[in-house]
PLY file of the C-alpha trace (Angstrom):
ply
format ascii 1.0
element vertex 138
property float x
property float y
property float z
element edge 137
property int vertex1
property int vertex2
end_header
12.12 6.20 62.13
8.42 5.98 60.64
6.70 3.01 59.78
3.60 2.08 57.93
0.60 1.48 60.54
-0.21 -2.66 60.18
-3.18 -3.35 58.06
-2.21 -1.62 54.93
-3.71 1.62 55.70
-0.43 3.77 54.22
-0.82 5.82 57.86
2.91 6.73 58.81
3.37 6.12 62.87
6.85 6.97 64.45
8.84 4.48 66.64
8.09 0.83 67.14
6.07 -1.07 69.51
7.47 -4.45 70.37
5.27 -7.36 71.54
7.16 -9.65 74.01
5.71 -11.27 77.08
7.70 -12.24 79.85
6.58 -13.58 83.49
10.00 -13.64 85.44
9.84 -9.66 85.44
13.26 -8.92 83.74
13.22 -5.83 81.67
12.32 -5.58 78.36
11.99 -3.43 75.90
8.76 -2.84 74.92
9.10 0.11 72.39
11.17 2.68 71.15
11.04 6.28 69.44
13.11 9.09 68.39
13.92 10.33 71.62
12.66 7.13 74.16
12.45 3.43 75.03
10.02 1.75 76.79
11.02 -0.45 79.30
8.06 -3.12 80.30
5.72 -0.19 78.88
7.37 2.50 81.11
8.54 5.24 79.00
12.14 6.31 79.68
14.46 9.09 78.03
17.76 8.14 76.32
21.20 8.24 78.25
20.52 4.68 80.57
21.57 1.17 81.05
19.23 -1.57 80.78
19.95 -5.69 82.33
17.55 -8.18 82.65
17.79 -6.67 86.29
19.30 -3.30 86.08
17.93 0.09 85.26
20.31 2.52 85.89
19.28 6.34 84.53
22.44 8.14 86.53
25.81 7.09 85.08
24.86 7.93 81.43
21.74 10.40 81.37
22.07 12.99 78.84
24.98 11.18 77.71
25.78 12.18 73.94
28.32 9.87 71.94
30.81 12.72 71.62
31.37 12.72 75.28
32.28 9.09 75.84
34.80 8.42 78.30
37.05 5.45 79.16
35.17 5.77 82.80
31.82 4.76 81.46
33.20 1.83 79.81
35.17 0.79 83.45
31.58 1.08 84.98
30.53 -0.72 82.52
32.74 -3.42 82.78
31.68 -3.36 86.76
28.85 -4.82 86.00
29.71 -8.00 85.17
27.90 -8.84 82.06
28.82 -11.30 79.43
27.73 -8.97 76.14
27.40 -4.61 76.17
25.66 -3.45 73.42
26.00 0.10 72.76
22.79 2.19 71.30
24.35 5.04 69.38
21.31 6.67 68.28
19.80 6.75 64.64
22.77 6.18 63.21
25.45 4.00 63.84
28.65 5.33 65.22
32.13 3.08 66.51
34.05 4.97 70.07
37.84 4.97 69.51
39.24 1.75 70.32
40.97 3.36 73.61
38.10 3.69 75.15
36.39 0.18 75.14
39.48 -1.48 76.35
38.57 -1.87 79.62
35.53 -4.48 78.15
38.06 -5.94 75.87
40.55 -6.30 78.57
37.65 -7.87 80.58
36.84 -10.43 77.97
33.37 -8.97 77.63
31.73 -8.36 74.03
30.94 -5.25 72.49
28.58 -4.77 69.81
27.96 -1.34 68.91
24.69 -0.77 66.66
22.02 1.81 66.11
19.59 2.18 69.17
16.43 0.02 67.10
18.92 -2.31 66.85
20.65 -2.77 69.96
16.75 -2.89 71.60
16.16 -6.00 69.46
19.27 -7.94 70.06
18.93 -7.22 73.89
15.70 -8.74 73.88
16.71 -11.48 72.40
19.87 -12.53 73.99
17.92 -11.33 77.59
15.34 -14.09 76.64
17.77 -16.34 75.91
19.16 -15.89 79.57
22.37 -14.00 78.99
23.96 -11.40 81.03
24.07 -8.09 78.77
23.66 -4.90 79.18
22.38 -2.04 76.78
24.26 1.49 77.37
21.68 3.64 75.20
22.93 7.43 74.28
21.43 10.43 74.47
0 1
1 2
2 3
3 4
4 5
5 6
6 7
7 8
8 9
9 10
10 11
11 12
12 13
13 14
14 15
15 16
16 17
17 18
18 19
19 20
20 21
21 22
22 23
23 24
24 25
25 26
26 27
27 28
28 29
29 30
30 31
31 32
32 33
33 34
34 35
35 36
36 37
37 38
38 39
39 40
40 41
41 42
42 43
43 44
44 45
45 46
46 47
47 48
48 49
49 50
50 51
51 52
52 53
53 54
54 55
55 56
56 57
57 58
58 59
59 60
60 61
61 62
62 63
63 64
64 65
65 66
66 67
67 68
68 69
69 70
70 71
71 72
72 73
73 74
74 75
75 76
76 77
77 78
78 79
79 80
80 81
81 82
82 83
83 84
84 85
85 86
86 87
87 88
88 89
89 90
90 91
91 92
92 93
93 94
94 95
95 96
96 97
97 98
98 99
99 100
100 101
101 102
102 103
103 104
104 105
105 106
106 107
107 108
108 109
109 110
110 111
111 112
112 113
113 114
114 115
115 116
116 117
117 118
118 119
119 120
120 121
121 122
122 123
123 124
124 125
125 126
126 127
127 128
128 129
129 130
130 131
131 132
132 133
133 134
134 135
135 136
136 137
């Protein structure tokens, strides 16, 4: 992703810096690049799973799309959220049906976006006070 620097100066910076303040220390994203999020300004490499009180950097580190299984959406479902939104990358890509059922099953939501995206909308739905989760792919 680039971006134009603020102020009009035409200077291309990569990723995004997000500005949101919160005092009940739930995580937030704070940023994101190519290849990272920031999590309340802590840098962290794709492949986790982000609540307003879950970091989790085990179940899907290194994670790519293409290996998706039906487990990851079970542990997903585990965790009792309301909403999962799934950070594909860059680009937005859908898993097979077959393999979210166990969310759909559940009654949870799914929303399945690029990882800018999904960083955005868990912000806002965290602040709001919901239960979601972010799975974001390697």
């Amino acid at each position: 992703m680039i971006l134009l620097e603020p102020g009009g100066t035409g200077k291309q910076v990569n990723g995004l810096k997000l500005h949101l303040n919160s005092a009940d220390g739930r995580h937030q994203f704070t940023g994101y690049g190519e290849d990272h999020v920031r999590v309340n300004g802590r840098r962290l490499d794709f492949g986790l799973v982000v609540g307003p009180t879950l970091l989790e950097r085990e179940v899907f580190r290194g994670l790519a799309f293409e290996a998706l299984e039906i487990a990851h959406f079970e542990w997903l479902r585990a965790q009792g959220a309301e909403i999962v939104l799934l950070g594909t990358g860059p680009r937005l890509r859908f898993p097979h049906p077959s393999l979210t059922r166990p969310l759909i099953e559940a009654g949870i939501g799914l929303e399945v976006m690029d990882t800018g995206a999904a960083c955005r909308t868990y912000n806002l739905l965290a602040s709001e006070g919901r239960r979601v989760l972010i799975a974001i792919l390697a």
